[in-house]
C-alpha positions in Angstrom: 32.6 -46.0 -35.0 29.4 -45.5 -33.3 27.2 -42.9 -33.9 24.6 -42.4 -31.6 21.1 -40.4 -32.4 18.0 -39.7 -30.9 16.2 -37.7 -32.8 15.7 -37.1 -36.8 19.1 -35.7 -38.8 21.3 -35.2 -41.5 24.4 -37.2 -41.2 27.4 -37.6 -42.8 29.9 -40.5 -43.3 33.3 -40.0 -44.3 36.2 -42.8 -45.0 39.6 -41.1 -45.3 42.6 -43.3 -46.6 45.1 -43.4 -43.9 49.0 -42.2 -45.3 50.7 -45.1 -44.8 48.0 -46.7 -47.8 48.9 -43.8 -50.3 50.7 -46.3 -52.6 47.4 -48.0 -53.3 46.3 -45.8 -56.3 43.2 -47.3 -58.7 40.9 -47.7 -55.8 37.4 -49.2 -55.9 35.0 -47.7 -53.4 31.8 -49.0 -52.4 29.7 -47.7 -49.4 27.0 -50.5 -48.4 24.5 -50.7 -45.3 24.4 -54.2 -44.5 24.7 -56.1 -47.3 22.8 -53.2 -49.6 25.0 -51.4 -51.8 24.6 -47.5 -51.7 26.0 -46.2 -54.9 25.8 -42.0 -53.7 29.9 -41.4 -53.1 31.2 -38.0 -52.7 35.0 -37.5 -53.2 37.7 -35.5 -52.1 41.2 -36.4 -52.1 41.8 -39.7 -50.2 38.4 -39.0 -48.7 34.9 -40.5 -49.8 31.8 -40.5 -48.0 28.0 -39.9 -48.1 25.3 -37.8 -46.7 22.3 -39.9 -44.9 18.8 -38.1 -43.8 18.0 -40.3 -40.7 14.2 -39.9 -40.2 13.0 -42.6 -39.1 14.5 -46.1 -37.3 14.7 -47.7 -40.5 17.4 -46.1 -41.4 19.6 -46.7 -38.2 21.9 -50.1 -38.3 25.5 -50.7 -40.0 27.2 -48.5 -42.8 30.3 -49.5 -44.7 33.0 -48.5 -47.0 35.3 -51.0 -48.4 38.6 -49.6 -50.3 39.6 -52.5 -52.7 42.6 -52.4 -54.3 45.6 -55.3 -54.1 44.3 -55.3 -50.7 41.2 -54.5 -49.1 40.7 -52.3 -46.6 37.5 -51.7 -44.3 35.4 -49.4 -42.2 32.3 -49.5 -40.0 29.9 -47.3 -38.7 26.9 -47.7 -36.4 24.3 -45.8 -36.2 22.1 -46.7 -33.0 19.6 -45.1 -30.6 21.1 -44.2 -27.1 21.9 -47.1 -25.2 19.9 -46.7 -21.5 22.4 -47.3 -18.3 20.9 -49.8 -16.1 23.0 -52.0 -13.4 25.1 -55.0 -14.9 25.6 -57.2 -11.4 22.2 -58.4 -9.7 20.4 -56.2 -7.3 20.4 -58.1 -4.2 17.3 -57.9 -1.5 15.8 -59.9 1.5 12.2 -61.1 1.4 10.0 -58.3 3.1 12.2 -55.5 1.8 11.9 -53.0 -0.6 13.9 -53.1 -4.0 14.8 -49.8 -6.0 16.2 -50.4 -9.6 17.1 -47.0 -11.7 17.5 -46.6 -15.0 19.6 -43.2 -17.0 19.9 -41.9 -20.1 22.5 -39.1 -19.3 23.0 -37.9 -22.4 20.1 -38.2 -24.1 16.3 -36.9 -23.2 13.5 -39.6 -23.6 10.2 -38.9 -24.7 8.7 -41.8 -22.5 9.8 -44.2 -19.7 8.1 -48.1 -19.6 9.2 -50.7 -17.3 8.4 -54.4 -17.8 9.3 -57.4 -15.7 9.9 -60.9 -17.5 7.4 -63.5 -16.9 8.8 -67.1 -18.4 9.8 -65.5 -22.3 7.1 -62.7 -22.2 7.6 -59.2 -21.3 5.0 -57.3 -18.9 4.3 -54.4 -18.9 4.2 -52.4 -15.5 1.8 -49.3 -15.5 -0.9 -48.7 -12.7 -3.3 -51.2 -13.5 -0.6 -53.7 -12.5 -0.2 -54.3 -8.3 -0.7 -50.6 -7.5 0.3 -51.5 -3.9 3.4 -53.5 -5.3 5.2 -51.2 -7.9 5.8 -47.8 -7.9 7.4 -45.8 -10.8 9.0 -42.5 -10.1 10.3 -40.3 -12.8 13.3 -38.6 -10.6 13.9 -36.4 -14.0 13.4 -36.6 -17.7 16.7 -38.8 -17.7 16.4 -41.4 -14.9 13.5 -43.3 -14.0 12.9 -45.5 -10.8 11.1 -48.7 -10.4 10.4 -49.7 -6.6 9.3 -53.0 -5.6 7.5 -53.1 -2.6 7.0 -56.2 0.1 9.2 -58.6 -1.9 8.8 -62.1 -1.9 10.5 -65.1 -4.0 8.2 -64.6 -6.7 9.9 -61.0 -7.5 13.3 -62.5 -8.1 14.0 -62.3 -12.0 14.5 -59.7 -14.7 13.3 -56.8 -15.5 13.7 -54.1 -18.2 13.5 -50.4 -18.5 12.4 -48.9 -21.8 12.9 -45.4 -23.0 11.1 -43.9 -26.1 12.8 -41.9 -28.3 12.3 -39.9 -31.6 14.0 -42.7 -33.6 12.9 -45.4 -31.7 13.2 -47.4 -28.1 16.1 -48.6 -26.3 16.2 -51.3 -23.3 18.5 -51.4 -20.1 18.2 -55.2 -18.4 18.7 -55.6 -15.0 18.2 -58.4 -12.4 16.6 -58.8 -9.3 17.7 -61.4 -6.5 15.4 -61.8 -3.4 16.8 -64.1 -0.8 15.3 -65.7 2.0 15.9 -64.1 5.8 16.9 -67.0 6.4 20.2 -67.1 4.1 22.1 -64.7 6.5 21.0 -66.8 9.4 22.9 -70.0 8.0 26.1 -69.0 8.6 25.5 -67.7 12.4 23.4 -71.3 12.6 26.3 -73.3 11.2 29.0 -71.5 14.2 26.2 -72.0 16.9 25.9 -75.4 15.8 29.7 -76.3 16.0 29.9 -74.9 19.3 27.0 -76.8 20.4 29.0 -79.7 19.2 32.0 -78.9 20.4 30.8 -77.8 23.7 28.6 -81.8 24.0 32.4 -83.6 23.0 33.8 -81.6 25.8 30.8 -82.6 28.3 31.0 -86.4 27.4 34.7 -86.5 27.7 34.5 -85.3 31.4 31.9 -87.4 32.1 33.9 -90.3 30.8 36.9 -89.4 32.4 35.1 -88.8 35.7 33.6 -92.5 35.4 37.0 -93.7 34.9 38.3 -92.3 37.6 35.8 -93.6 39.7 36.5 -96.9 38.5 39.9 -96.6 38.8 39.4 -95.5 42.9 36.6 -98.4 43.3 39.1 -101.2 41.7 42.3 -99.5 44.6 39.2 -99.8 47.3 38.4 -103.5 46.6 42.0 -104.3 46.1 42.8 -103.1 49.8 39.6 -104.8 50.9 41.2 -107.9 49.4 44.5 -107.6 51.1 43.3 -107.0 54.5 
């Protein structure tokens, strides 16, 4: 199970013993997160779990209870910050254009938005000091967040990342940017023109050919009469 949070609380996790394992009686319960083993188990029938105070990112990751028996049976929980809703297919743009990419947390309020774009394996870090003419970020609402790319050339094609702050910590969305040449929707109408320009020169040269040949064909009947008389 996942348990999202964004903000400090008291949580509770609770592994109850399905009925069809109610032959399984001398049970050994352990509770662990990751591979520490926390030893504070409250019982109830079929039931055990424990109380967490999340109040800072540290405590966030994987929580498990393990009922061991003749068999061994298992349950996970994850505790996360809210995962940020970006775009999972590339956004696609011409050279020239403009690109808007958004970001959401619908759920969840951040305290801060940051956007960075990916330069070889490090992470930059767009604010105003960075091409104030080229980006510009627009908070639409406390929940979504804009990044628009302005004039776009080649050298904008790549990844970028939204990142939103909250009480427990920061979460990323990824998305990707692809700017083609003006030229790429041209190829296609090229290629046709081309062909037709092809086609149209084969047809030309044929009825030039089969003019000549004609003509040959009417000289050769001339010089044969010519011949005869």
């Amino acid at each position: 199970k996942n348990i999202t949070l964004d903000r400090a609380a008291r949580v509770e996790l609770s592994c109850r013993l399905d009925k069809k394992y109610s032959h399984l009686k001398s049970l050994q319960v352990t509770w662990k997160r990751g591979n520490e083993t926390i030893r504070h188990i409250n019982k109830t029938e079929n039931s055990w779990s424990i109380q967490l105070r999340i109040l800072d990112n540290s405590k966030l990751g994987s929580y498990s209870c393990t009922l061991k028996d003749e068999e061994e049976i298992s349950a996970m929980f994850h505790l996360q910050v809210p995962k940020i809703e970006g775009k999972e297919k590339p956004i696609v743009s011409y050279e020239g254009d403009t690109a808007v990419m958004i970001c959401n947390s619908p759920e969840y309020t951040p305290i801060a938005w940051t956007w960075y774009v990916t330069n070889g394996s490090e992470q930059i870090a767009i604010n105003d000091s960075l091409l104030a003419d080229k980006y510009v970020i627009d908070r639409i609402s406390a929940n979504v967040t804009h990044l628009k790319i302005q004039k776009l050339t080649k050298e904008d094609d790549g990844v970028y990342w939204c990142e939103a702050a909250f009480e427990l910590g920061k979460s990323k969305g990824k998305l990707k940017l692809k700017v083609l040449s003006l030229m790429v929707p041209l190829k296609p109408f090229l290629a046709i023109v081309s062909e037709v320009v092809i086609l149209v020169t084969l047809v030309f040269l044929y009825e030039m050919y089969s003019k000549k040949k004609e003509k040959c064909a009417e000289d050769e009947r001339e010089f044969d009469q010519v011949e005869q008389l």
